[in-house]
N, C-alpha and C positions, 0 to 999 in steps of 0.2 A: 864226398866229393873229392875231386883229384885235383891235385893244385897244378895249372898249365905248365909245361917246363922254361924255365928263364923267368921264372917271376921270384921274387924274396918274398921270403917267410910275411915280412909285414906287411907287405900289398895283398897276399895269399889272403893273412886274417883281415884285414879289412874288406877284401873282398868277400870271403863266403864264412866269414866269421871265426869264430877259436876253435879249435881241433882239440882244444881240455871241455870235458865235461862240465857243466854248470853247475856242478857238485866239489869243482875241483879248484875253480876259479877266485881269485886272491878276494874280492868284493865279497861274494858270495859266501865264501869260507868268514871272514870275518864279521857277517851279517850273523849267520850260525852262533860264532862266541859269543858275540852280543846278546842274542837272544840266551840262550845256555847261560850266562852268566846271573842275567836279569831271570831267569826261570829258578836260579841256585837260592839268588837271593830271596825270592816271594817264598819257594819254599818253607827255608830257614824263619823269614819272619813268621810265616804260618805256624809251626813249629815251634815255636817262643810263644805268640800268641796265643796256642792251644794249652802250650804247656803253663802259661799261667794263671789258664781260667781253671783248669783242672786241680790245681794245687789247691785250690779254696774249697773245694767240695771234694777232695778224695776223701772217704769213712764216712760219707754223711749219710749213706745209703745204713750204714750199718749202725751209724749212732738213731739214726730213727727206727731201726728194729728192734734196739736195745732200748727205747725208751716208749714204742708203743707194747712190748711185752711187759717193761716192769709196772705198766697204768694196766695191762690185763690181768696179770697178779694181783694187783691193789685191788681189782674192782673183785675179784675171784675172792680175796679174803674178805669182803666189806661183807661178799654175797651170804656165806660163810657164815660169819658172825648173825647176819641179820638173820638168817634162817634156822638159826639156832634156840634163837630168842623162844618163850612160849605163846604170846601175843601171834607170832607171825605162825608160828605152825598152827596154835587153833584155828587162825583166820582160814587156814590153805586146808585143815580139818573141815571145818564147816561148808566151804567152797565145793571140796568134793564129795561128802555126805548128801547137800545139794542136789547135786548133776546127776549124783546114783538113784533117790529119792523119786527125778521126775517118772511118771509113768509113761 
């Protein structure tokens, strides 16, 4: 819009309003830091937050592979021993003498 000749700048904006973009304007601009500031901060707090739930379980994934492996080991030697026995092999002798027998 063309601002009519002989009128001032300030009759002009209140007439057909600000010739600065709404991008540009002192309210608007400082609505923006506002916001920006308070976005800074949730952030950061997100960010502390996350960061202190994390410090409780970082390695936990790996102290539980290290501890379901060394209970597969255990069970693996137990198997071991007991299979060794003579008890247990006649029983597993007999079992498949058994099976081969049916006609």
């Amino acid at each position: 819009m063309e601002v009519p000749l002989g009128t001032s700048a300030a009759v002009a904006r209140a007439a057909f309003g600000s010739r600065t973009p709404a991008a540009r304007r002192p309210s608007v601009l400082r609505a923006v830091r506002r916001i920006r500031r308070r976005m800074a901060v949730q952030r950061e707090l997100l960010r502390l937050w996350l960061g202190r739930r994390m410090v409780g379980e970082q390695g936990m994934a790996t102290a539980e592979y290290a501890i379901a492996t060394i209970a597969a080991v255990a069970f693996a030697g137990l198997l071991v021993v007991i299979m060794r026995s003579d008890e247990v092999r006649g029983f597993l002798l007999n079992i498949i003498r058994a099976a081969l027998a049916l006609p």
